[in-house]
N, C-alpha and C positions, 0 to 999 in steps of 0.2 A: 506537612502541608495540608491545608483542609481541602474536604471534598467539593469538587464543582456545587452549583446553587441550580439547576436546570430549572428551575419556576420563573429565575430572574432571565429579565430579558438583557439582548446585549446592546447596550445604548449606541451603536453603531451599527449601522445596518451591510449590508453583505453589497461590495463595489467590486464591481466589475470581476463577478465571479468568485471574490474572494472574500470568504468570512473573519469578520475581527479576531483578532488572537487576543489572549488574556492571559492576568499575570496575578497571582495573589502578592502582597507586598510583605516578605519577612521580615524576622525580628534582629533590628540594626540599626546603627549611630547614624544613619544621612541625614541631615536635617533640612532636606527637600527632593521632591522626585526626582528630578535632572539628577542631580547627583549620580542617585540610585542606577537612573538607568543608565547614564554613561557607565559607572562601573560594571554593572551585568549584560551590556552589549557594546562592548569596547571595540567591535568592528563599525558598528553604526555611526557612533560619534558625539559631538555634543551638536553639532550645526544641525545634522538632521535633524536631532528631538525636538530641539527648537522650533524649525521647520515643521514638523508636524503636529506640536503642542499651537501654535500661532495660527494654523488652520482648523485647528477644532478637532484635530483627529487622535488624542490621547482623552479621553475619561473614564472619571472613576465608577464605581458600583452604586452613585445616590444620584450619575447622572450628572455633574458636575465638569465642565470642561477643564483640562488641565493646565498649567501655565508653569513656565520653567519656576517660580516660585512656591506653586503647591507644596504646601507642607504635608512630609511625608505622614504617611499614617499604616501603623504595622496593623496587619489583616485585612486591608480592605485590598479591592482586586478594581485591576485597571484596565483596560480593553484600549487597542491598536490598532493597526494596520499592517502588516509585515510588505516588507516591499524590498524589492533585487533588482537592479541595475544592471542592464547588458545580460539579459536571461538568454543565453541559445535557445533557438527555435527547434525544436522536432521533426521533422517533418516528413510525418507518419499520423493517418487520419485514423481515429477510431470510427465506428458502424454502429449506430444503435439497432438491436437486432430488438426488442420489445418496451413496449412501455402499457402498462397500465393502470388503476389507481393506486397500487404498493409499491410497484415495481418496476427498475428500469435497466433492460438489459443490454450488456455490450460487449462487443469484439473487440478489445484493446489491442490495440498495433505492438512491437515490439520497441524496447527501448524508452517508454512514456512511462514515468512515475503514475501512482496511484492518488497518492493526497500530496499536500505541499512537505518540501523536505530540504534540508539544506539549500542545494542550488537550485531547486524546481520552485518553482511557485506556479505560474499562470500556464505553463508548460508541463502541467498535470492531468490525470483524467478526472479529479473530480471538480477541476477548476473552469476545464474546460466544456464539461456536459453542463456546470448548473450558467456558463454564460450562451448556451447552444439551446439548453431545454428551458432557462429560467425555474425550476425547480430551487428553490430556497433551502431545501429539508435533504436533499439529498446525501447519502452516505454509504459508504461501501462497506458492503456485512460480513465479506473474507477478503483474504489477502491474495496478492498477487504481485511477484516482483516485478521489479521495475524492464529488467531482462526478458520477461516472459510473457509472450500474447496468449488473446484466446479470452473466454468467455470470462466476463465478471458480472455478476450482478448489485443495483445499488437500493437500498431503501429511499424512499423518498415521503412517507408516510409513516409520521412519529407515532402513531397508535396501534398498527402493527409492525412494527420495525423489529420487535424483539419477539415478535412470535417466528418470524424468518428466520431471524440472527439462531433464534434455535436450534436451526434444525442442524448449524453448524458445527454447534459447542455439541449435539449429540450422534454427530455424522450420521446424519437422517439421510442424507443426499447421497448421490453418487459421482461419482467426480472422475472424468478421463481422460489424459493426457496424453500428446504423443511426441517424440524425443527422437532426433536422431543422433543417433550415437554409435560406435566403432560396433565391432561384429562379438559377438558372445559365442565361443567356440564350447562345445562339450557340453553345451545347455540343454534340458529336456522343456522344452518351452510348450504350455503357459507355466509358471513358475513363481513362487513369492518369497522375497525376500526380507528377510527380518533383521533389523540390529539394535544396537541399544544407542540413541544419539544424546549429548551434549553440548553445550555451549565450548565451543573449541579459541583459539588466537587468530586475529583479534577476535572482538565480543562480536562481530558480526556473521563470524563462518561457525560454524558445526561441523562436529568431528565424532567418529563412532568408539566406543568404549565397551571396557571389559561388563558382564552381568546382564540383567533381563533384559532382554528387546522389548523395547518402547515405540517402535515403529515396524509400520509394516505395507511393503506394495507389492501389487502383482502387476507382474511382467509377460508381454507377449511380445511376437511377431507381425509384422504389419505387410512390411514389404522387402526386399533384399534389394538394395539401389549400390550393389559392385561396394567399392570402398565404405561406404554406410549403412547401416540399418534402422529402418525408422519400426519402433518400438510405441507399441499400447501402454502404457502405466496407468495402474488405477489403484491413486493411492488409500489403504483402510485406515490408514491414520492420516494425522495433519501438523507433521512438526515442519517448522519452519527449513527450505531447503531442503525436504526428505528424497523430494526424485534426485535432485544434483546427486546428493552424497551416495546414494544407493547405487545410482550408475558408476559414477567416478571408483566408489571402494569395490565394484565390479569389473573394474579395469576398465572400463566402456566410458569414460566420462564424455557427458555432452558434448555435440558440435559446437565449437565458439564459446565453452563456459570459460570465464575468466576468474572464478573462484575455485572450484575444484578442478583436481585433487589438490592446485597449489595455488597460489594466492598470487594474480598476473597484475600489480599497480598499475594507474592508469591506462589499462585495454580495454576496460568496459564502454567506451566510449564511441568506439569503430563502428560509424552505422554500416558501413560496407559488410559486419559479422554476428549479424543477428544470434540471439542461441536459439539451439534449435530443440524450444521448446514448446509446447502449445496446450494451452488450457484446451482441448478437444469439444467438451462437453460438459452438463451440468445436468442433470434429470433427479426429480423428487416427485414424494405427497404432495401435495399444495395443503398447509397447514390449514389455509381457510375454507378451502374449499371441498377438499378430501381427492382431489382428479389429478393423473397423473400429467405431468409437466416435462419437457425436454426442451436446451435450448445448445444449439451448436453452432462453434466458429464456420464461420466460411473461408478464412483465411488457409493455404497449405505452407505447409514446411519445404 
């Protein structure tokens, strides 16, 4: 597949929060677009493409409106609209806690996706902030699961976006979470724990394996609340799912996790069972400025 064109603009402008999606066209016998994309989105249909090629919302990369006739063309790239029917609502408000000309910072609720995904679309956080803020350029510089509140921050200024996203890729920042989760007996706490994690079954959990620790978080005490413990985590690596897996293979696993230590189908969806995690904090350099920065949830566990 060839690499995005980011010079090229996207001939469909950003509705109602949500930015056009694109598709490069591979190499293949259709000998017309419809075709094509009924076959590569056989949940959609052929009524729909229709429907959206006849309102002008399918074009290609020279700017061209598409028509169920369009003769295909291998390499060129086509831009859309992505669109879900009977979306459930959320309803759980995020906080903007800053905004200035790089930066826009926020307390994400629990339960609320981050960008658009499978069944989320307009019931995401960054679909929701650019139809709240109208920021166009908007985008989120780390992750943060759909399960998990607490601070996120988003770029919104393509000039320094990657001077930010840096300080990720070189955990410049310091990052603090807090969990509650079951009681850790025999522990000498603060304490840090090391494992070596992998890509576990399915491709979306992670699971810990024999040889070098690749991950590593320190753990404290917070507060003793009888049945639970709410716990400090501040993780010095960034693999995907490290607190879950850390507490769970600790015997501790999170309040309400519905992935670790075992894999619970269709429970993640109980707004009544938040998990009880929380992005806490966020504190760095400010790359541009050189002054120190903190930015924290108001939200509790």
């Amino acid at each position: 597949m060839k690499a995005p064109l980011p010079a090229l603009p996207a001939p469909l402008p950003i509705r109602d929060g949500v930015a056009p999606s694109y598709l490069w066209l591979p190499d293949g016998p259709w000998k017309n677009l419809l075709v094509f994309l009924v076959e590569r989105f056989p949940d959609v249909g052929m009524a729909t493409w229709v429907s959206r090629m006849n309102r002008g919302e399918v074009i290609d990369d020279v700017f061209h409106v598409c028509t169920p006739d369009t003769r295909y063309r291998i390499g060129a790239r086509i831009f859309y609209y992505r669109e879900l029917e009977g979306e459930t609502p959320i309803p759980f408000e995020e906080t903007i806690l800053h905004h200035d000309e790089h930066l826009l910072v926020v307390d994400k609720p629990h339960f609320l996706p981050v960008i658009p995904t499978g069944r989320y679309l307009h019931e995401t956080l960054l679909v929701r902030l650019k139809k709240k803020t109208g920021l166009a350029h908007l985008t989120p510089i780390h992750r943060l699961d759909r399960e998990t509140a607490g601070v996120m921050l988003f770029s919104h200024n393509p000039a320094t976006r990657g001077t930010y996203q840096s300080m990720f890729q070189k955990r410049s920042m310091n990052k603090v979470y807090e969990a509650l989760a079951g009681r850790l007996v025999n522990a000498d706490f603060p304490f840090t724990y090391r494992s070596r994690m992998v890509a576990g079954e399915p491709f979306f959990r992670m699971e810990e394996a024999a040889g070098m620790p690749n991950s590593e978080t320190r753990i404290d005490v917070l507060e003793d609340r009888g049945e639970a413990m709410l716990y400090r985590l501040e993780p010095l690596t960034g693999r995907k799912h490290q607190l879950r897996l850390h507490l769970a293979s600790l015997g501790i696993p999170i309040v309400n996790d519905t992935m670790y230590p075992v894999l619970l189908p269709g429970t993640g969806t109980d707004l009544s069972r938040p998990l009880g995690l929380l992005s806490r904090s966020i504190s760095f350099q400010d790359p541009l400025t050189g002054k120190e920065r903190r930015f924290e949830s108001r939200r509790k566990l």
